[in-house]
N, CA, C and O atoms as a GROMACS GRO file, in nm:
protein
  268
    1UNK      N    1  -2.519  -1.496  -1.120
    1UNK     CA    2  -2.504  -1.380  -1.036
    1UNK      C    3  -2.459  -1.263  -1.124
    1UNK      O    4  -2.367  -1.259  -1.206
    2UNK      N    5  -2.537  -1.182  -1.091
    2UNK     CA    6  -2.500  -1.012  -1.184
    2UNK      C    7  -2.467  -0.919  -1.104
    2UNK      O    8  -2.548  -0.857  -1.035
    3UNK      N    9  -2.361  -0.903  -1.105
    3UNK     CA   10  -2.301  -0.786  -0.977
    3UNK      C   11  -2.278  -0.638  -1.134
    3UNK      O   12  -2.232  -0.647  -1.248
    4UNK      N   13  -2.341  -0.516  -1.050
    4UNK     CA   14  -2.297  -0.450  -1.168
    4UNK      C   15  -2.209  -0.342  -1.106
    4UNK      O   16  -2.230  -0.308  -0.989
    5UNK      N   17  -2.105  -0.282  -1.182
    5UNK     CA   18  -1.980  -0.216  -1.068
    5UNK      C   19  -2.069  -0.048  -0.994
    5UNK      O   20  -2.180  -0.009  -1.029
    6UNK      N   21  -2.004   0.004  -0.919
    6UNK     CA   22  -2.071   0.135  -0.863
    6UNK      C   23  -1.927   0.265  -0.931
    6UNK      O   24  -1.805   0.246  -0.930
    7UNK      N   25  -1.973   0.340  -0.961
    7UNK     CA   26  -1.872   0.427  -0.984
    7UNK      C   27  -1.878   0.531  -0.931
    7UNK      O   28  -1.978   0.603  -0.936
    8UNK      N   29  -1.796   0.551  -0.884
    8UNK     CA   30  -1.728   0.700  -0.753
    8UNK      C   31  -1.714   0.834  -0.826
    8UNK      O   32  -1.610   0.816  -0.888
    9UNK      N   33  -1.761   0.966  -0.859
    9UNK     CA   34  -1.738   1.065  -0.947
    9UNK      C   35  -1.601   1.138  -0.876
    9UNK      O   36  -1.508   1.191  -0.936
   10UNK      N   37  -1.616   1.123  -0.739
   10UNK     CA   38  -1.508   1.202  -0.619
   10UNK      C   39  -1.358   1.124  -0.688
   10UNK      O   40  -1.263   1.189  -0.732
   11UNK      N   41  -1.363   1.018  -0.685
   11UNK     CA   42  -1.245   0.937  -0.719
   11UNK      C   43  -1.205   0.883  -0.841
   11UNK      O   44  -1.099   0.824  -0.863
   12UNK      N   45  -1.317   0.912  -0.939
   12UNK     CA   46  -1.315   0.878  -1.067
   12UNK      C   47  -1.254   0.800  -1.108
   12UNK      O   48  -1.153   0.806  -1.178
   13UNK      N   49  -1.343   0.662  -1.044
   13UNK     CA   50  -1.332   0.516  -1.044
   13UNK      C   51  -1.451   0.412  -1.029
   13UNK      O   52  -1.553   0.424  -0.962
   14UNK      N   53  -1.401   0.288  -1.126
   14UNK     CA   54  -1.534   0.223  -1.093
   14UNK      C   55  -1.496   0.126  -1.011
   14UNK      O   56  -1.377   0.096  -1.007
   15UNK      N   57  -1.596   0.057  -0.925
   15UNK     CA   58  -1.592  -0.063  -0.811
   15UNK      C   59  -1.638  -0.172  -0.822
   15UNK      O   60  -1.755  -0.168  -0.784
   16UNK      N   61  -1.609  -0.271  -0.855
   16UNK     CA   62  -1.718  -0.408  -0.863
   16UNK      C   63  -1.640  -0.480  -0.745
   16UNK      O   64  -1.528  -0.528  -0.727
   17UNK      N   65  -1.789  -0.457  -0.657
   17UNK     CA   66  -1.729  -0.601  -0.505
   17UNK      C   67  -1.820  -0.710  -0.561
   17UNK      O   68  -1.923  -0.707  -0.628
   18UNK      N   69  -1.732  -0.824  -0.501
   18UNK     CA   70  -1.792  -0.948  -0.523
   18UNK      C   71  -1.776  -1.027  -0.399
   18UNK      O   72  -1.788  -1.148  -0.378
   19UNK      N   73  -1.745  -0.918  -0.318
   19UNK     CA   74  -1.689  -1.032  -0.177
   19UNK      C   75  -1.837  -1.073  -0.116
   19UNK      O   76  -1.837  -1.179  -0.054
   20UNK      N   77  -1.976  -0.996  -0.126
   20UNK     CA   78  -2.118  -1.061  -0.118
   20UNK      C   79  -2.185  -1.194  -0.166
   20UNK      O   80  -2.274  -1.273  -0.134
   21UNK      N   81  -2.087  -1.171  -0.264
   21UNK     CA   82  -2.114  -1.326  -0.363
   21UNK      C   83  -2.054  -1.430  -0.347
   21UNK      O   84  -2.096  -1.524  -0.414
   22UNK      N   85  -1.937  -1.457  -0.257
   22UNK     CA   86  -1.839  -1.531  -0.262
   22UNK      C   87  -1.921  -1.610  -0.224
   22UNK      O   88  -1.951  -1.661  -0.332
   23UNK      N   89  -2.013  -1.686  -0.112
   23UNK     CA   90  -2.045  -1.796  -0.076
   23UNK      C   91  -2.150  -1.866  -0.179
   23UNK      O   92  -2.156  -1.988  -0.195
   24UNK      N   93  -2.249  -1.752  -0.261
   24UNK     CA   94  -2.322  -1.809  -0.393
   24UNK      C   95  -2.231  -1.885  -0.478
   24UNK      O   96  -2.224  -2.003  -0.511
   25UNK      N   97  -2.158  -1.775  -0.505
   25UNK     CA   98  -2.019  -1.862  -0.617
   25UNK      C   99  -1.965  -1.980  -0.568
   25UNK      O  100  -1.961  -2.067  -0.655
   26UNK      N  101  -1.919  -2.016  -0.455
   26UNK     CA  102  -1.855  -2.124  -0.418
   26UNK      C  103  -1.982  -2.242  -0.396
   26UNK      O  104  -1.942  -2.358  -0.395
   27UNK      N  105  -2.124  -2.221  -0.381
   27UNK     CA  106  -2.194  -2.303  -0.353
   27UNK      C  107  -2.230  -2.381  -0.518
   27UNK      O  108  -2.208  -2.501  -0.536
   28UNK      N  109  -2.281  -2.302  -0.617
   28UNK     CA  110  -2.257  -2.287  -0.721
   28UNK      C  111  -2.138  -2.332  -0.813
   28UNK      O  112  -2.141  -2.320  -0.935
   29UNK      N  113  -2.020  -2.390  -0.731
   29UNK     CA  114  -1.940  -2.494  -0.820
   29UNK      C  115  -1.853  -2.427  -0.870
   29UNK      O  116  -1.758  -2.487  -0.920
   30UNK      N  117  -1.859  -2.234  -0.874
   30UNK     CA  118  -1.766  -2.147  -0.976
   30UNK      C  119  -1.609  -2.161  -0.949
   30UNK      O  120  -1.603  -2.167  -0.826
   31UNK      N  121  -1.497  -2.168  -0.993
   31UNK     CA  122  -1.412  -2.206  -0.977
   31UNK      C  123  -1.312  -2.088  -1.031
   31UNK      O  124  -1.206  -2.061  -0.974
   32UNK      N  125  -1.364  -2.014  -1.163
   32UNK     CA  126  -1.343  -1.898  -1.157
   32UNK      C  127  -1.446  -1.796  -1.220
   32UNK      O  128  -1.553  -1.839  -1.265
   33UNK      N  129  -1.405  -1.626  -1.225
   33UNK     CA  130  -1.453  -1.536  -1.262
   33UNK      C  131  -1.422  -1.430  -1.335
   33UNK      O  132  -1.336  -1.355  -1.291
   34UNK      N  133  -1.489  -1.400  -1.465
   34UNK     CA  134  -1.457  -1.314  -1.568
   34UNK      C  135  -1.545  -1.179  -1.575
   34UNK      O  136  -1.665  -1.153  -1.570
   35UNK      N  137  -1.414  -1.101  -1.589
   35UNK     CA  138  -1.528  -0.936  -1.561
   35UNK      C  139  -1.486  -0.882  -1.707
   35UNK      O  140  -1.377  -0.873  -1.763
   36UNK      N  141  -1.602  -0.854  -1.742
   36UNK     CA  142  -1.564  -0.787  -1.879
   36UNK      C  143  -1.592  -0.617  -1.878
   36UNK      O  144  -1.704  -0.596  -1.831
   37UNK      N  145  -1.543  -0.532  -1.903
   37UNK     CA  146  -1.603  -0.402  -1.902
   37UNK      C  147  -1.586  -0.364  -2.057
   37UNK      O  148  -1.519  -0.438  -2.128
   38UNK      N  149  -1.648  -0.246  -2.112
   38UNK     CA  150  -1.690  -0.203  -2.232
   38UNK      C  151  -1.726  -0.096  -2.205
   38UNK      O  152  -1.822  -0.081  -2.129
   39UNK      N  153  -1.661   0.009  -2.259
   39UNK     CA  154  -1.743   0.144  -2.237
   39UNK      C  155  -1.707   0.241  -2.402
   39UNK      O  156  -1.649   0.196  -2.502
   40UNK      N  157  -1.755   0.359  -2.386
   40UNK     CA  158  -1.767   0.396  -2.543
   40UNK      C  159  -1.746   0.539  -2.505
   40UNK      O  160  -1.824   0.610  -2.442
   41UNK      N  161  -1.623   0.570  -2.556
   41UNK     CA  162  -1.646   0.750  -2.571
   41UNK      C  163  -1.681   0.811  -2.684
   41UNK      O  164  -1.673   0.786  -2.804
   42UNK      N  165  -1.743   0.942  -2.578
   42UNK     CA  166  -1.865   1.023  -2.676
   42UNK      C  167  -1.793   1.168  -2.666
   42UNK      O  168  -1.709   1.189  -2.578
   43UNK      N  169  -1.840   1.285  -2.778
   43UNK     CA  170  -1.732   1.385  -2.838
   43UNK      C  171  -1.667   1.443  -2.726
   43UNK      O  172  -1.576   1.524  -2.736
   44UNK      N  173  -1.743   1.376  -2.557
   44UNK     CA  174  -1.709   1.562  -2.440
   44UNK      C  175  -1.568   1.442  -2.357
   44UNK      O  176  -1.538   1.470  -2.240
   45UNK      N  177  -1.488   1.308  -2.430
   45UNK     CA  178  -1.445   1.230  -2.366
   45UNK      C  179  -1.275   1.297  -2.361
   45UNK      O  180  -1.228   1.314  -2.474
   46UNK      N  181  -1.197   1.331  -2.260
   46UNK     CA  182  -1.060   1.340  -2.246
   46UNK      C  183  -0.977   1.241  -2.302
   46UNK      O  184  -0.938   1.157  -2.220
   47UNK      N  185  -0.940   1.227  -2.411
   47UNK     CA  186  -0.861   1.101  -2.442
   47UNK      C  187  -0.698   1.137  -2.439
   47UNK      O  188  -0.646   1.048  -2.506
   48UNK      N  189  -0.637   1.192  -2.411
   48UNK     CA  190  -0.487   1.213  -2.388
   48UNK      C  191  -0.436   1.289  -2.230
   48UNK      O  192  -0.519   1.344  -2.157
   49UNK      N  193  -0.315   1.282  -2.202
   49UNK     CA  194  -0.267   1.388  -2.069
   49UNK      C  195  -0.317   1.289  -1.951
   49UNK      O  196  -0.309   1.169  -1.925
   50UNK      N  197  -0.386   1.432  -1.883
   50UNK     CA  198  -0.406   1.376  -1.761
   50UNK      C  199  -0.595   1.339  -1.724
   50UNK      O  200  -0.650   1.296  -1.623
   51UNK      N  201  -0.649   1.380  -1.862
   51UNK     CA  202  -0.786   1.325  -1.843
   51UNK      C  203  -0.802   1.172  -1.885
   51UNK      O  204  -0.907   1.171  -1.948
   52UNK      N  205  -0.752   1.048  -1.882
   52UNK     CA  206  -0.737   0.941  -1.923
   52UNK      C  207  -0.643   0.875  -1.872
   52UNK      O  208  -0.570   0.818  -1.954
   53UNK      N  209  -0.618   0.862  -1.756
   53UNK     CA  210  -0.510   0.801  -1.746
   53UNK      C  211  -0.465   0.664  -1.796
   53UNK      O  212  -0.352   0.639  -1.836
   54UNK      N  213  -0.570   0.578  -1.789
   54UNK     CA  214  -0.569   0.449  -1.853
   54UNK      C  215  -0.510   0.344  -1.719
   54UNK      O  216  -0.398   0.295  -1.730
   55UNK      N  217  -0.560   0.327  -1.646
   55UNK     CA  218  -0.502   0.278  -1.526
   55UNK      C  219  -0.572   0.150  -1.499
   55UNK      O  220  -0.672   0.138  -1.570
   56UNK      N  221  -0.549   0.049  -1.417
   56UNK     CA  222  -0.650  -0.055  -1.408
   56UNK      C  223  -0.559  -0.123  -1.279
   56UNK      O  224  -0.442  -0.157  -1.290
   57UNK      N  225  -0.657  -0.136  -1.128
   57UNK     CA  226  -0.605  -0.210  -1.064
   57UNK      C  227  -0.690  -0.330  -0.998
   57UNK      O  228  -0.813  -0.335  -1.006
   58UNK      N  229  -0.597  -0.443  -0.922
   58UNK     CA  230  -0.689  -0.531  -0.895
   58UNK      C  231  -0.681  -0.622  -0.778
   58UNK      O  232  -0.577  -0.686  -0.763
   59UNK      N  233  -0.783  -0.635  -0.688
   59UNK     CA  234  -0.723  -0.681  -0.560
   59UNK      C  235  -0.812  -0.833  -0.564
   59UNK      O  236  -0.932  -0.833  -0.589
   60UNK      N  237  -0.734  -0.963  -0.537
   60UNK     CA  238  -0.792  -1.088  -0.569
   60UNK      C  239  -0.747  -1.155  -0.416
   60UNK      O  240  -0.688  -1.114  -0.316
   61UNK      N  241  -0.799  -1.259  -0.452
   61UNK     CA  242  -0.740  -1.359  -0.330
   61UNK      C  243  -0.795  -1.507  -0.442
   61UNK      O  244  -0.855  -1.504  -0.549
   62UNK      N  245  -0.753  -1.601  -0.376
   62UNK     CA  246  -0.719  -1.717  -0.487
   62UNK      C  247  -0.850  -1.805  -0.363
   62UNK      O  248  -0.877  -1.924  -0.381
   63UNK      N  249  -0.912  -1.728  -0.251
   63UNK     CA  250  -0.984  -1.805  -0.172
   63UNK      C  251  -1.166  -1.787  -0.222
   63UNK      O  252  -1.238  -1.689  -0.201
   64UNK      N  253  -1.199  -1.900  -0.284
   64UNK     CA  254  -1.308  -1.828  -0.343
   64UNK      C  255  -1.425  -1.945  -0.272
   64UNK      O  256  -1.520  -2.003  -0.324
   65UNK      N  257  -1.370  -1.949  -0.138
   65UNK     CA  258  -1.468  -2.038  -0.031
   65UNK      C  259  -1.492  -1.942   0.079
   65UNK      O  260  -1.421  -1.842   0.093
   66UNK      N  261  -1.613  -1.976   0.174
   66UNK     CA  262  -1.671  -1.865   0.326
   66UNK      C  263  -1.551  -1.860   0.391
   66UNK      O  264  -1.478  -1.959   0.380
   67UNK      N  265  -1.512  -1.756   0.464
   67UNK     CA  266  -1.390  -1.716   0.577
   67UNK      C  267  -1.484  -1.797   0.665
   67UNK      O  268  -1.457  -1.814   0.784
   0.00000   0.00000   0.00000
């Protein structure tokens, strides 16, 4: 399964749902899941203050079977 994230310009944030996938994944044997991100700044990138904040949040549940 390839979920690829959506990013918001209004909120200047990216999104990866996986709650679509949950019943593939659980049928599929997955037990857990690794998100890797990688991105690359280029010369027009804010890297200090308040253009960068460097933030990362994350909302899980440990239930990775159908409600």
């Amino acid at each position: 399964i390839t979920t690829k994230p959506v990013y918001s310009a209004a909120k200047n944030q990216w999104t990866l749902d996986l709650s679509g996938d949950v019943e593939k994944l659980y049928n599929k044997g997955v037990s857990s899941v690794e998100v890797t991100f990688t991105a690359t700044l280029n010369a027009a990138s804010i890297t200090a203050g308040n253009g960068n904040p460097n933030t990362v949040g994350l909302e899980y549940t440990n239930k990775i079977y159908p409600s």
